[in-house]
Structures are given as structure tokens and as C-alpha cells.
N, C-alpha and C positions, 0 to 999 in steps of 0.2 A: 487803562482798560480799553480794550477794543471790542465792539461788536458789532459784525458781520451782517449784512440783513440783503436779503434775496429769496428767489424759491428753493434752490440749491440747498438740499437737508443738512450742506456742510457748517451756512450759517449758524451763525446764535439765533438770531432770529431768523424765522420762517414765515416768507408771503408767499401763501397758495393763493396766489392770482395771475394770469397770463402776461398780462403787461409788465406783469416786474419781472424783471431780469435773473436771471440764476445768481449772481454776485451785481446787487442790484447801489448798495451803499453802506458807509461805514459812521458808527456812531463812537466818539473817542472822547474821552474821559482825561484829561493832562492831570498832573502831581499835584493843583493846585485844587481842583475838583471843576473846571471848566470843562465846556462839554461843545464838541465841533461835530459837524456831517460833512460827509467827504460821499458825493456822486463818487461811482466809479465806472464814468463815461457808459452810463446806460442806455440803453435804445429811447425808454421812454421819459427818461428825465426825474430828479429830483429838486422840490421846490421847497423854500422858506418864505412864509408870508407872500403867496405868490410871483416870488421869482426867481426862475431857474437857476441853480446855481452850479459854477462851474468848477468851483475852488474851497477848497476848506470854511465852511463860515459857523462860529462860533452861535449856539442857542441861548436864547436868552427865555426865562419864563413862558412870558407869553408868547413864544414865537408857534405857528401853523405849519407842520411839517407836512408834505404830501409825497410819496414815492408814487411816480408812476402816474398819476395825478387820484392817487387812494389815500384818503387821510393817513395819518401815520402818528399815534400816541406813543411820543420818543420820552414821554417822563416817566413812562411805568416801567421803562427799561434802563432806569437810572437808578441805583443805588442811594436810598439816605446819606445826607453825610450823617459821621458820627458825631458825637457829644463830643466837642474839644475838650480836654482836660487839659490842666497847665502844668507845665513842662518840669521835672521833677524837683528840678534846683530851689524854684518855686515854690511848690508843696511841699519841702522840707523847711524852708525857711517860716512858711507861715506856720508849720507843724512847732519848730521851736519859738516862734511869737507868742503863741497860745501858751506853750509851759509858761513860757517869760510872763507873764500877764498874771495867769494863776497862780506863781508861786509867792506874786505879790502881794497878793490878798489875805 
């Protein structure tokens, strides 16, 4: 998952504020459900934990996002993970334990 975030209507997200840039940062979600901000060489800078950063940097919880130096609430823009459920090979095996168990009884 990618999202786009600038003033630019073309983003996912949309900062109507002067300082951000039209194609201002990118907020990326990997296979694993980590979550990286990628600047995209903006005029006015984007910051984690107060330091500007230049490169890909992975978020962690508590981290302070700033575009632009405008706070930035990047968790609301994050998708729940879902309920892992276990992998089917699995819940058929437990599905025949359970007969196996009751029909002992």
C-alpha cells in the first residue's frame, strides 16, 4: 500500500497548507504490515522525531511525524491489521482432533 500525501488533489491524502509541497511524501505499508515515509525531496522538509529525513525511515508507534514542520497523524492513515487466523492445514487438523476427542467419550 502506498499513500501519497501533498496539496496536490492527485494525493490520497490532501494538506491544504502552503508549506507542503504538491507531491509533498509517501507513506508505504510493506507485505509484512511495516510502515516506512519516504520525503519526496520537498521544499520544506519532512521530519520524524525531530529529524529531517532523507531516506526511507521505517515508523515505529510512538514516532512524531511533521511534513513541512505541520504535525502529521500518520496512524489514522494506517489500516488495522486483521485478526490472523491460522492457516487452513491447521484448522482442519484441530477440526479432526476435536471429532477424535468426542468420539471417545
Amino acid at each position: 500500500m502506498i499513500l501519497n500525501i501533498g496539496r496536490n488533489k492527485k494525493n490520497e491524502i490532501i494538506l491544504n497548507e502552503l508549506k507542503v509541497s504538491n507531491f509533498h511524501a509517501q507513506l508505504l505499508m510493506d507485505e509484512n504490515g511495516d510502515i516506512f515515509l519516504n520525503d519526496l525531496q520537498s521544499e520544506n522538509g519532512t521530519s520524524v522525531n525531530g529529524e529531517i529525513i532523507t531516506e526511507s525511515t521505517q515508523l515505529k508507534t510512538n514516532d512524531v511525524v511533521k511534513i513541512a514542520g505541520i504535525p502529521f497523524n500518520w496512524k489514522m492513515h494506517i489500516p488495522k491489521k486483521k485478526e490472523i487466523t491460522p492457516e487452513p492445514d491447521k484448522q482442519k487438523r484441530r477440526k479432526s482432533f476435536f471429532k477424535l476427542f468426542k468420539s471417545k467419550k
